[in-house]
C-alpha positions as CSV (number, residue, x, y, z in Angstrom):
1,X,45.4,111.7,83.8
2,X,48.0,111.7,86.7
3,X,44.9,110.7,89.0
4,X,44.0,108.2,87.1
5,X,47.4,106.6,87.0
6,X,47.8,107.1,91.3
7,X,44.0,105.3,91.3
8,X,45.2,102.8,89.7
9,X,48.5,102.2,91.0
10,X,46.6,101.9,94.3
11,X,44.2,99.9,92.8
12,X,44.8,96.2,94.3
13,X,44.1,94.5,91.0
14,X,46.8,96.6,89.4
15,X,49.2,95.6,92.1
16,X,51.7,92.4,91.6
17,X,51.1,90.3,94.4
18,X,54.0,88.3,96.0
19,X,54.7,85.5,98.8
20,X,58.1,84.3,100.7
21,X,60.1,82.3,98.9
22,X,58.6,83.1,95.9
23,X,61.3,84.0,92.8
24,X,61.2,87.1,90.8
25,X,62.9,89.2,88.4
26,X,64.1,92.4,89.8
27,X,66.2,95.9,87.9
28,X,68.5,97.1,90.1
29,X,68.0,101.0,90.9
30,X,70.3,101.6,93.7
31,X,73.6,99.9,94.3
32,X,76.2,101.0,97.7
33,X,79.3,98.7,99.1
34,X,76.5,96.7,101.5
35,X,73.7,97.3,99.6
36,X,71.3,96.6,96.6
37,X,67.8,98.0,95.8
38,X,65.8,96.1,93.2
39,X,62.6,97.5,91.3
40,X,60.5,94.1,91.2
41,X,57.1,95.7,90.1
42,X,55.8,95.5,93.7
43,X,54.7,98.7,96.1
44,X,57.6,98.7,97.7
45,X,61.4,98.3,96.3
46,X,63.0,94.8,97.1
47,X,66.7,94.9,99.4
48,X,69.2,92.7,98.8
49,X,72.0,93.3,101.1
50,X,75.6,91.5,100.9
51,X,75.0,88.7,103.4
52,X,72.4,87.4,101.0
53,X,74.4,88.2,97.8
54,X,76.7,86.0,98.5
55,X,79.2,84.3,100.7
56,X,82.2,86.0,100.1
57,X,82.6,89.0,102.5
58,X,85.2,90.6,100.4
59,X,83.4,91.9,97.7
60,X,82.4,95.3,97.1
61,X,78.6,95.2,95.5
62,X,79.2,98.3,93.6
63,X,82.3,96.4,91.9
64,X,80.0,93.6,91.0
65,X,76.6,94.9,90.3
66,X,75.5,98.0,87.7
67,X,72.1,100.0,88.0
68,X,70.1,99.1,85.4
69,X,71.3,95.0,85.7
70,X,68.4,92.5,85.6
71,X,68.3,89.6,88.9
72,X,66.5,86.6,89.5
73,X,66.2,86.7,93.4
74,X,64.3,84.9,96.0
75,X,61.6,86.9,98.3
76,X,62.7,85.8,101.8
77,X,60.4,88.4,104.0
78,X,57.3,90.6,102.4
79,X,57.5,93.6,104.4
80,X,60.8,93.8,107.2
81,X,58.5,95.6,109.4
82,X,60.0,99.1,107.4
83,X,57.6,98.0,104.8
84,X,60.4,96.9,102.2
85,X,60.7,93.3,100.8
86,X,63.9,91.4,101.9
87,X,65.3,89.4,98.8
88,X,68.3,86.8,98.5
89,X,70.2,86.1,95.8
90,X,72.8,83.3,97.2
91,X,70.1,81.2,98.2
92,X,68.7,80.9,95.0
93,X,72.5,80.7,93.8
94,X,72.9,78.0,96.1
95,X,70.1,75.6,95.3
96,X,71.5,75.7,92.0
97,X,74.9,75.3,93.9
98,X,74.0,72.7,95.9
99,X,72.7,70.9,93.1
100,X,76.0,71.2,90.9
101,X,78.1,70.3,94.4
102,X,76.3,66.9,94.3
103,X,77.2,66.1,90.7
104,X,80.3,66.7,91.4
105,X,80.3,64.5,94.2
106,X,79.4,61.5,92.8
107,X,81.4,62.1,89.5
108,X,84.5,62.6,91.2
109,X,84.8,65.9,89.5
110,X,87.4,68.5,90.0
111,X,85.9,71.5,90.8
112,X,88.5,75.2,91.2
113,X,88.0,78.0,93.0
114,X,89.8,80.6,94.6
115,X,90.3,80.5,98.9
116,X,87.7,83.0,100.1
117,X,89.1,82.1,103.8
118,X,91.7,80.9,105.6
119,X,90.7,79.7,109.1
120,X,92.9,78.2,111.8
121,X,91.6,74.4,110.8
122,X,91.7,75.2,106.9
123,X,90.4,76.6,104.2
124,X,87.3,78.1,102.8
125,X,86.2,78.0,99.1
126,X,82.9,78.8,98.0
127,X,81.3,77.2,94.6
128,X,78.0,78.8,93.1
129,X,77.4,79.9,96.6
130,X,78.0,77.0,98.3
131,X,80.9,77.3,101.0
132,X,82.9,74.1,101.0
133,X,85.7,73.5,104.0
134,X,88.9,71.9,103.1
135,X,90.4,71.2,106.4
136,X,93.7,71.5,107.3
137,X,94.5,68.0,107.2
138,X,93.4,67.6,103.2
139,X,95.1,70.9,101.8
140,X,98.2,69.2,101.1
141,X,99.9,65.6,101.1
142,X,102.3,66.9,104.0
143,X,101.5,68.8,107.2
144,X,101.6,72.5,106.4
145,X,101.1,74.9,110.0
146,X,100.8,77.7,107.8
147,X,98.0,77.9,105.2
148,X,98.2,81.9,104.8
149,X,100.0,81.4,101.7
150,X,96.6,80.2,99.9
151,X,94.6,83.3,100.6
152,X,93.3,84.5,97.3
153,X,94.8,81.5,95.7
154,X,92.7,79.5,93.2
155,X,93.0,75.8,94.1
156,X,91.3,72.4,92.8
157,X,90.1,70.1,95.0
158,X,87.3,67.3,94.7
159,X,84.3,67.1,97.4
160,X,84.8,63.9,100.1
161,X,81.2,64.6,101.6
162,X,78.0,66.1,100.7
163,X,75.6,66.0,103.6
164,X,73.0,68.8,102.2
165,X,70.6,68.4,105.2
166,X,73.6,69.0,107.4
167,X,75.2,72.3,105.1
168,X,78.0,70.1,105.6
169,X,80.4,70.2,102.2
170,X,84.2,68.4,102.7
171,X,87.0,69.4,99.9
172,X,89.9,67.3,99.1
173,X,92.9,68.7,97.9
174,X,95.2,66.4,98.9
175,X,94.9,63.6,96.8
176,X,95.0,65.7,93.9
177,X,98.2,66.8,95.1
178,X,99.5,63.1,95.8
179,X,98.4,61.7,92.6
180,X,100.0,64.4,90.5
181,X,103.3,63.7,92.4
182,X,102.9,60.1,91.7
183,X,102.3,61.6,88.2
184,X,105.8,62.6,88.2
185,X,107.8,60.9,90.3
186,X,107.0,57.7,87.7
187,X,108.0,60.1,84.8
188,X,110.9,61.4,86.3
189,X,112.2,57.8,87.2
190,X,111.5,56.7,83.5
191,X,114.1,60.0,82.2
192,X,116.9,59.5,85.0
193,X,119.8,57.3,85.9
194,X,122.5,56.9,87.5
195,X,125.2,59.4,86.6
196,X,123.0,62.1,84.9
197,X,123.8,65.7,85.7
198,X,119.9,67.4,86.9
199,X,118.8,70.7,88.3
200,X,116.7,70.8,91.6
201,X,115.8,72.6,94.2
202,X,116.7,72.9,98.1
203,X,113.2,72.0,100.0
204,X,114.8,71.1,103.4
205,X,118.3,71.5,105.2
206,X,119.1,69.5,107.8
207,X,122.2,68.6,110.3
208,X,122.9,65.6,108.1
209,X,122.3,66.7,104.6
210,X,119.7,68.7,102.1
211,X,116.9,67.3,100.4
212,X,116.8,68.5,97.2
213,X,113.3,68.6,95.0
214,X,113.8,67.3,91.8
215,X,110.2,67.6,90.0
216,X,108.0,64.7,90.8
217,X,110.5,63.0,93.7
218,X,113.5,64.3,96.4
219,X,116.8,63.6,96.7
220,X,119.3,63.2,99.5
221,X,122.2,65.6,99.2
222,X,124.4,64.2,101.9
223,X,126.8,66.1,103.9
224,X,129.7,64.1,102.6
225,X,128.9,64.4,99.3
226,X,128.5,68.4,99.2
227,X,132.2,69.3,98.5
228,X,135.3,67.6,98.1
229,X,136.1,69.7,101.0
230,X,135.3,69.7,104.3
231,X,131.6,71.1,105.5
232,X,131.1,72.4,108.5
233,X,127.1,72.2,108.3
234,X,125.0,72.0,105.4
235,X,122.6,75.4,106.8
236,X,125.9,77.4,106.2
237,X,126.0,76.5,102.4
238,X,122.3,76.1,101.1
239,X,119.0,77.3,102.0
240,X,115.8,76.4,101.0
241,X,114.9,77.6,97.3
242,X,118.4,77.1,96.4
243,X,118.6,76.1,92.5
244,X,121.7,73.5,91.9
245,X,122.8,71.3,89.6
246,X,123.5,67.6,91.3
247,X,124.7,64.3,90.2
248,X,122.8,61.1,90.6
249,X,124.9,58.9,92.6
250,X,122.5,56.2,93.0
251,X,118.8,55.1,92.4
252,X,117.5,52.5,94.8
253,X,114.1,51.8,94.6
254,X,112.2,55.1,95.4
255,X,115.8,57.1,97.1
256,X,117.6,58.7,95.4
257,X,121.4,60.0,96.6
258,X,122.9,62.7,95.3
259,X,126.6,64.4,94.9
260,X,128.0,67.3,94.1
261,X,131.5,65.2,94.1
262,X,131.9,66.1,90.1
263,X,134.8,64.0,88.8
264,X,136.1,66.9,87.0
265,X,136.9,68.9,90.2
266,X,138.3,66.0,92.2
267,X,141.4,67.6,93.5
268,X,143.2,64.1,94.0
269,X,142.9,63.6,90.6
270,X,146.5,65.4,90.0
271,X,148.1,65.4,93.7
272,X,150.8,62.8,92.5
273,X,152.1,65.9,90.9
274,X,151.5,68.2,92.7
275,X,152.4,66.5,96.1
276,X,155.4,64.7,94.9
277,X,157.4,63.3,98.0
278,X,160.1,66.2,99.1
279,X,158.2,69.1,97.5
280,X,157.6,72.1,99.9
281,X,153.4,72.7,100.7
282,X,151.8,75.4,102.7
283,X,148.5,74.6,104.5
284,X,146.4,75.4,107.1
285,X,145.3,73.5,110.0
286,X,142.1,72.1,109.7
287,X,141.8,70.2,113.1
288,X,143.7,68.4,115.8
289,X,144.3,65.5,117.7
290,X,146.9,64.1,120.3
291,X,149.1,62.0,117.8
292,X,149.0,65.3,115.6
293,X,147.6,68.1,113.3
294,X,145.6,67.8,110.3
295,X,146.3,70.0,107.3
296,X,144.8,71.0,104.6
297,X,146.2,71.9,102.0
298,X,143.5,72.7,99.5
299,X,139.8,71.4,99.8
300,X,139.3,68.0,99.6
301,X,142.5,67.2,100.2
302,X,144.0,66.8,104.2
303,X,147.6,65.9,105.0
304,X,149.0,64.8,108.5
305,X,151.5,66.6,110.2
306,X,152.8,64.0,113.1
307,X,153.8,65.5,116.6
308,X,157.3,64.0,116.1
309,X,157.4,65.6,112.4
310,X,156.6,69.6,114.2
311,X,159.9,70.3,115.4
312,X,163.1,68.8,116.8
313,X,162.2,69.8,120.2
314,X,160.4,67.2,122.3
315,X,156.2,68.0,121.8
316,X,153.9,66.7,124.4
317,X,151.3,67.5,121.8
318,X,150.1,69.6,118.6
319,X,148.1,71.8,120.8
320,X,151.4,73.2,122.5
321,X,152.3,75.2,119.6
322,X,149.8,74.4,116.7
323,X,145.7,76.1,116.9
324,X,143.1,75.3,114.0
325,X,143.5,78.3,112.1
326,X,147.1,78.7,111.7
327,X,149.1,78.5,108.2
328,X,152.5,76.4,107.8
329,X,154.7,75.3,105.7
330,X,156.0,71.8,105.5
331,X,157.5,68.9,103.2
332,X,155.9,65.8,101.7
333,X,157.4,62.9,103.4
334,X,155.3,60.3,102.4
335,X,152.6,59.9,99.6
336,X,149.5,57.3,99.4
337,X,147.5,58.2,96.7
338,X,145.2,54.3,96.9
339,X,144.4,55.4,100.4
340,X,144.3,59.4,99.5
341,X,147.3,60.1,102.5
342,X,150.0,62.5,102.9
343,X,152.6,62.8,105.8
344,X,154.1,66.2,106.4
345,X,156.9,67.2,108.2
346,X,158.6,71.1,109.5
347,X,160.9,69.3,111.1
348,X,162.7,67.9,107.7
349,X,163.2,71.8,106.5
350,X,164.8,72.7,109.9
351,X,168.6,73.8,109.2
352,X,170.7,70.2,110.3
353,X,172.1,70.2,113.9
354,X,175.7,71.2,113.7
355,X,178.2,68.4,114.3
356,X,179.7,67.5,117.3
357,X,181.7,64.7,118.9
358,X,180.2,61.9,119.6
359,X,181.9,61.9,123.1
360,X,182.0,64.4,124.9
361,X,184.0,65.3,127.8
362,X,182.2,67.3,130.6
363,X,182.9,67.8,134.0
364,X,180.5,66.8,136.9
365,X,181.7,67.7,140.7
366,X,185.1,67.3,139.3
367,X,184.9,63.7,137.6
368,X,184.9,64.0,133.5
369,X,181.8,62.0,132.5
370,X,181.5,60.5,128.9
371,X,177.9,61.4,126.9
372,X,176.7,59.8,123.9
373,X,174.7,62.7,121.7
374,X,173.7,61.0,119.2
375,X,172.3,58.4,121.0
376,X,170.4,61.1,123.0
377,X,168.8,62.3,120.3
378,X,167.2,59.3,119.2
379,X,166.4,58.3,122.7
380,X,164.2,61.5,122.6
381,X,162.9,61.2,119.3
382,X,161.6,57.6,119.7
383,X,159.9,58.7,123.0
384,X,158.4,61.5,120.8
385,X,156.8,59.0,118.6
């Protein structure tokens, strides 16, 4: 009985006959990491390796493929010269592929999948077994130098060419991206106005201000409007991904400005009391020039110490005996709260000169000269100011 079952699997009439690129049905037997061995009812076992499972070179086969599963595959070679039948399965995939790629062309449909690759001019995505490049240049709306962040990311994009002949497949990401933003930057405009409190994010710091992202358009946090007080540079406050609350300052056209100036923390809204005229302030000194020093005395709010108001002695200027840094303690002389300006003076809580005669006898090489002091002292003090 056994010989008659050898006989006849040797006889050619028993034996299934096959041809290249002919497709057949195939149970796998055998599967390793790079390899899969298919039973397709022929004298020798068909191969399918990874290359021509598909396009991904990530995968594991054994993660993807049981022994036992049925497979449609293509015949690509009868006998690799080892006497074993090469078989593809991506090609096959890929007619089928190339077939749904081209619907999708001319329907303008959005296809997903996830980055297989990330080369140095873009990305890689691969649909039914059809790679499609997305170039660097359509990935996003803005230039981005690093695409690393998509790998393994599942993206949509729409195919810009089909050229079959050529294996040439184009995605387009990019104007998914910019019509979704135009999505909300109308429907962000159509909730806001001026004078709404709204939460952003910090997508860019510059030397001049942040931009903050406020879901669908970006706003322009200026410097000037970060603090009541003073800022030295914006990259020493915020940072990119920074959440804040912000106030609209103003809408014009597509800008938007932004503030962080809330009306409830302007300091100047209760320095009449505070600074009355004669009360006694400590500060420190914020910066100086050659007419005098500038104080502050909390943030937001700056007073000017004059070089004629720092002491009764004759000052060339603030530098001589002043540095930015350094804490005093001085009166209000003068309060402008229109023009948001405060004079200081040390000298005003200096101890009053003792009193002496106006003349004065003294005696010079024997001759008693007259002197005027008080008209000394003002002489000095005017060339002070």
């Amino acid at each position: 009985m056994s010989e008659l079952t050898f006989e006849q699997m040797l006889n050619e009439e028993s034996l299934k006959t096959i041809h290249t690129g002919e497709i057949v049905d195939g149970t796998v037997i055998d599967v390793k990491p790079e390899q899969i061995v298919l039973n397709i009812n022929y004298k020798s076992d068909g191969i399918l390796s990874k290359s021509e499972y598909t396009n991904d070179p990530g995968v594991d086969l054994t993660t993807v493929v049981n022994v036992g599963d049925t497979m449609t595959v293509k015949v690509i070679k009868v006998n690799d010269g080892e006497g074993q039948v090469l078989l593809s399965y991506k090609r096959l995939a890929a007619e089928r592929g190339n077939k749904r790629i081209e619907e999708a062309y001319n329907n303008k449909e959005v296809l997903k999948a996830t980055v297989a690759q990330v080369l140095d001019g873009g990305l890689s995505v691969i649909v039914d077994e059809v790679r499609i490049f997305i170039p660097a240049s359509l990935v996003s709306d803005t230039y981005e130098k690093d695409l690393s962040k998509y790998a393994g990311e599942e993206i949509e994009f729409v195919i810009s060419e089909y050229n079959p002949k050529r294996r040439r497949y184009i995605g387009d990401r990019r104007q998914l991206v910019a019509a979704k933003k135009a999505e909300l930057q109308k429907e962000l405009f159509e909730r806001i106005k001026e004078g709404d409190v709204v939460e952003g994010t910090v997508k860019n710091v510059t030397d001049f201000g942040a931009f903050i992202d406020l879901g669908g358009a970006d706003g322009l946090l200026h410097i000037s409007e970060m603090s009541w007080g003073r800022i030295e540079h914006p990259k020493k406050v915020f940072k990119v991904g920074d959440t804040l609350k912000v106030l609209i300052k103003e809408i014009n056209g597509s800008k938007i400005a932004l503030s962080l100036k809330f009306d409830e923390l302007n300091p100047w809204k209760d320095a009449a009391g505070k600074y009355a005229v004669g009360t006694e302030v400590s500060g420190v000194v914020a910066r100086m020039t050659d007419f005098g020093a500038f104080v502050e005395l909390e943030p937001g709010v700056d007073a000017l110490l004059h070089v004629s108001q720092i002491s009764r002695e004759h000052i060339e200027k603030p530098a001589d005996v002043l540095k930015v840094g350094d804490t005093i303690t001085a009166k209000i002389v003068d309060f402008n709260e229109e023009d948001k300006k405060i004079s200081l003076s040390i000298k005003a809580l200096l101890a009053p000169e003792p009193e002496v005669e106006k003349e004065e006898a003294v005696e010079d090489d024997g001759e008693v000269v007259s002197v005027d002091i008080d008209a000394v002292i003002a002489a000095e003090e005017s060339e002070a100011e």
